[in-house]
N, C-alpha and C positions, 0 to 999 in steps of 0.2 A: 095188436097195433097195426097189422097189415090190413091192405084195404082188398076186398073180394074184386073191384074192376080192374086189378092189374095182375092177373092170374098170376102171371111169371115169378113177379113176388112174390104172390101168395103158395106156391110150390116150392119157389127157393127157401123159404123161412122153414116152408113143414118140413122141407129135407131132411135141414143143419138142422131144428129143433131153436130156431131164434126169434123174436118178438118185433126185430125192426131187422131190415136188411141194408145194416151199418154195419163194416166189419173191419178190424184197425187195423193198422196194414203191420208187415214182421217187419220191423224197424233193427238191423244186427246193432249191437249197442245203446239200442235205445226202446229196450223190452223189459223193463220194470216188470214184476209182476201184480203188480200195485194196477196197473196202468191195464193190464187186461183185464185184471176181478174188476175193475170197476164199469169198464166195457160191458163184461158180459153179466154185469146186473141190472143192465138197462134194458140188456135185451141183445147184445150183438156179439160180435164173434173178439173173442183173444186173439193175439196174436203172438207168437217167438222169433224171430227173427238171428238164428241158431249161427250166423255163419262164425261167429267166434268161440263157440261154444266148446267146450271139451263133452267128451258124451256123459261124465258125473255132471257137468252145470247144467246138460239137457234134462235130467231126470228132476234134479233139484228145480228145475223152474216149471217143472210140471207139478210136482209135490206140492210147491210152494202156493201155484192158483188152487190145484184141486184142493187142499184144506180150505178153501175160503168160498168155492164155486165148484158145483158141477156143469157149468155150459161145456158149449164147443168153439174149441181154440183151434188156431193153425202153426203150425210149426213148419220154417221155412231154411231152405237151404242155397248157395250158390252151389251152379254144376262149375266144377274147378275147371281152370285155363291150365295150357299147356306151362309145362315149364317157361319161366323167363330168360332171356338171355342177356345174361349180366357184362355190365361194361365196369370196374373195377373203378378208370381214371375219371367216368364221367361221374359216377357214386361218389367220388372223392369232390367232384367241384360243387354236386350237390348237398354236401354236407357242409361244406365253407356257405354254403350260401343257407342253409337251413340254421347255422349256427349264428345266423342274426337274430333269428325270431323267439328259438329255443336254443336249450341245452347245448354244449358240444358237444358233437357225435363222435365214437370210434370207429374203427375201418370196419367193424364188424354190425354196425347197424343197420344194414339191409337185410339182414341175412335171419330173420326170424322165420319158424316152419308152421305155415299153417294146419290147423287140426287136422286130424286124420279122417278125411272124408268117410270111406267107407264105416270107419267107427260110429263117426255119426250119424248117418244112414240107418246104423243096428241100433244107438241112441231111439232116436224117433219111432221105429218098431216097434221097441219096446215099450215105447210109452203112451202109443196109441192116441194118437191126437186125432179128433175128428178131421183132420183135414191135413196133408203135407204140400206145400208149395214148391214150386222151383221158379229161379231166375237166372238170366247166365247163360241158358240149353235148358235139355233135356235130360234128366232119370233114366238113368240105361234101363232098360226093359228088364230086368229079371226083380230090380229094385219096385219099377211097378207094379210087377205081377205080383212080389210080397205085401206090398201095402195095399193093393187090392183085397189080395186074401183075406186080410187080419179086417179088412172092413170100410177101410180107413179113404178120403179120399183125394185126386190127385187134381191141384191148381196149378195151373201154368201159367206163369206171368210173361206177359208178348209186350212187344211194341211197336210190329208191324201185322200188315194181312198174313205174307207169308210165313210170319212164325208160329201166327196164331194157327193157320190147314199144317204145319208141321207138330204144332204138340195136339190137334187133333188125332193125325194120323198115328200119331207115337200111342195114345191112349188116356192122355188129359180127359179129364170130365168137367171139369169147368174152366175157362179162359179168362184169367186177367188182361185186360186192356189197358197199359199204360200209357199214358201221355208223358210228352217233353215235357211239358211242365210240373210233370213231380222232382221233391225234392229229395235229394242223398244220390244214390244209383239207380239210373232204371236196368231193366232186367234185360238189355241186349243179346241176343244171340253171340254176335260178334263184335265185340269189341273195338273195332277197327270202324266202325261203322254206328258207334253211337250218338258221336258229333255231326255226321253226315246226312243220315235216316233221322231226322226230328220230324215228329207228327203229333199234333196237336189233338190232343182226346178227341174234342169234337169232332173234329174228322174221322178220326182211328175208330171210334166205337162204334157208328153204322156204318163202317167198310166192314168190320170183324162181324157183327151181330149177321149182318148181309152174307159173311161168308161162312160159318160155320153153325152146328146144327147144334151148339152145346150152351149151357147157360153162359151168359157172360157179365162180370166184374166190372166195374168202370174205378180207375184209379188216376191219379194226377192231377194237381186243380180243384181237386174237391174239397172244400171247407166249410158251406155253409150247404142252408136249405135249398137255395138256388140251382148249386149246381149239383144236387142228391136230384132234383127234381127232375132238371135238365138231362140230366144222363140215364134215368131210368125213361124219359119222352123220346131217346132216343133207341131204347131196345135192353137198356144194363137190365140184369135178374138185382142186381145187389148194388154198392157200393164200395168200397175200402179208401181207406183216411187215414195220412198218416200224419204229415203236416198239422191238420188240421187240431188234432189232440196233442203236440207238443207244449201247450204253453198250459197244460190242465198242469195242477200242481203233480199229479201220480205218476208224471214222463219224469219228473227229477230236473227238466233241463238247469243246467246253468244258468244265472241271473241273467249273465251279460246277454249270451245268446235268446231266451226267451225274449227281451226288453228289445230287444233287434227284430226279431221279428215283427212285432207287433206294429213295427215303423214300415216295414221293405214293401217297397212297392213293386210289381212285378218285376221290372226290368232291375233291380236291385238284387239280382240273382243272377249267376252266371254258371254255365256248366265248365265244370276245369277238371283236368287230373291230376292238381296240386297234391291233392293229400293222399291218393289210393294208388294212382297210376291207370286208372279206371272213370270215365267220366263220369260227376256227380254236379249233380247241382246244387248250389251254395249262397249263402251272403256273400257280397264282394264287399270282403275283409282287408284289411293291409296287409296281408299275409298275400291272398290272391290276388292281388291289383302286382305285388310286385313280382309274385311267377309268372303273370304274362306279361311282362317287361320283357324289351327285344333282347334283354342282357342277362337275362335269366336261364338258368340249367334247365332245359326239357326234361318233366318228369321222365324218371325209373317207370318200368315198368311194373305192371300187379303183380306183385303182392310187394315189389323189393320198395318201393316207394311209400307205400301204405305205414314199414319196417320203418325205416327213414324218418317219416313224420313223427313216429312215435311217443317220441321226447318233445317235440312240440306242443303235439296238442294235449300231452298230457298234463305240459305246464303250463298250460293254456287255461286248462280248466281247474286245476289247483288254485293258480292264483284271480280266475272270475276276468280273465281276459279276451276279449274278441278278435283282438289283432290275429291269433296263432290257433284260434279256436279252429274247430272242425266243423263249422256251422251250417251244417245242411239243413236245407229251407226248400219248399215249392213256391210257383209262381205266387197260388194265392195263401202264403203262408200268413200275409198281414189279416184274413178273416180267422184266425185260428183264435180260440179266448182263453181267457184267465179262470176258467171254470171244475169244478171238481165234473170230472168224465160221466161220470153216471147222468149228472143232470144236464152236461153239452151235449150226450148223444140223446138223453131222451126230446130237449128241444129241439134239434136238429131234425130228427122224424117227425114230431108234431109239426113245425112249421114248415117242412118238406110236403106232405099229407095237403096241408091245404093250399097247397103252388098248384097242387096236380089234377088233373081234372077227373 
């Protein structure tokens, strides 16, 4: 399916062992296994998107594709933030104020422990995924040097110049290039700096491809052939889409949220900390229109926020509602289709193919 006048392609495909160089991005929550075999019977890469994962659901969502597929998936992790520092009284007006949308909360619902990182670290090892991502930072080095070992290899998702010559120098072998315009989380370094530092893929992907010497990913905005095209004229080895494969029936999504999508025009998404403590981009929901009210509780910080919401969006999506939902969207989320996966990604490369010269 690769074409011989775009070498870079045609190397990145023989690498990974893939047919089209479409690879779905590790969505944490929204990694069906459904949603990768059917990926990688197209020809492109799986993906996991682990950061909630206990290291038994890591192993079990491995099992799960490889009975149905031997391709090559990616299994992704965030590098954890420091401890938060908890405000007790301000958690408490947060919760009077989340107690319109959902559930009433206890004093104790901030307070959930995310997975044991290093656990799932030996997870992933163990289950030898062609490929391990990071977002967040960087893979302390001894975690690299094992997953090197074992074969396996290491994507660094960036979203600027400078972090993409830092997960070079760390020992990254390929570089994701994010754009502000993807949806959920992009993979900041710094947190503090996510709302700040917006750079728009176009830009970001031949500054990156310009500054380092390693294949590089194009992610954000991507949903149709247009912009597969566009972003390999501009230096991408590959692509990844995450957006884009949400409204195929094998992501699961929720009715309401998929049906919103298919409406949201770019500016119909806004990046918030409403839900995570963490900026993500989203539909602007009734939920998010009134945390950025000037009257509104400044999100908790990650992860005690994230805790907070919980009861929200989980009644959110029980009862098929958008107001409380969690609805993370990219810019071009309105090009994403109502198609079973196997046959969006294989049209996607055919009419990608013939954009490109």
């Amino acid at each position: 399916m690769t074409r011989s006048t775009h070498p870079k392609i045609q190397r990145f495909c023989e690498r990974f062992g893939l047919q089209a160089p479409i690879l779905l991005a590790p969505m944490a929550g929204l990694s069906p296994p459904a949603l990768s075999i059917a990926v990688m019977q197209a020809g492109g890469m799986g993906a996991c998107g682990a950061l909630l994962m206990s290291p038994a659901a890591i192993a079990d969502w491995a099992t799960a594709v490889r009975t149905q597929h031997s391709g090559p998936f990616n299994m992704n992790l965030w590098i954890p933030d420091p401890a938060p520092v908890r405000d007790r009284a301000h958690e408490q007006r947060l919760r009077d104020f989340l107690g319109h949308w959902g559930p009433a909360l206890g004093p104790d619902a901030g307070d959930a422990t995310p997975p044991d990182f290093q656990a799932q670290c030996e997870a992933m090892l163990a289950v030898r995924p062609a490929v391990i991502s990071s977002v967040m930072g960087l893979y302390p080095p001894d975690f690299v040097a094992a997953l090197k070992a074992a074969g396996m290899t290491w994507f660094a998702n960036v979203s600027t110049v400078t972090e993409a010559l830092a997960a070079q120098a760390a020992g990254a072998e390929v570089i994701v290039a994010q754009g502000m315009e993807a949806g959920g989380h992009r993979g900041c370094f710094d947190a503090q700096q996510a709302e700040s530092q917006l750079v728009g893929l176009f830009a970001l992907l031949p500054a990156i491809v310009d500054a380092v010497t390693l294949p590089v990913v194009a992610t954000g905005g991507i949903a149709d052939a247009r912009g597969i095209a566009a972003a390999i004229a501009l230096g991408a080895s590959a692509v990844q889409i995450g957006s884009g494969f949400m409204r195929c029936p094998e992501a699961q999504l929720p009715g309401a949220w998929a049906a919103a999508m298919a409406h949201a025009k770019p500016e119909d998404t806004v990046l918030t900390r409403a839900f995570s403590g963490r900026a993500g981009r989203s539909l602007i929901t009734e939920y998010v229109r009134a945390s950025q009210a000037d009257n509104a509780p400044q999100p908790a910080p990650y992860p005690v926020q994230r805790s907070l919401t919980r009861a929200m969006r989980e009644a959110a999506i029980q009862h098929n509602t958008l107001a409380g939902m969690q609805a993370w969207a990219g810019q071009a989320s309105y090009l994403a289709q109502a198609k079973p996966a196997q046959q969006h990604l294989t049209e996607l490369w055919a009419d990608a193919q013939r954009l490109m010269p």
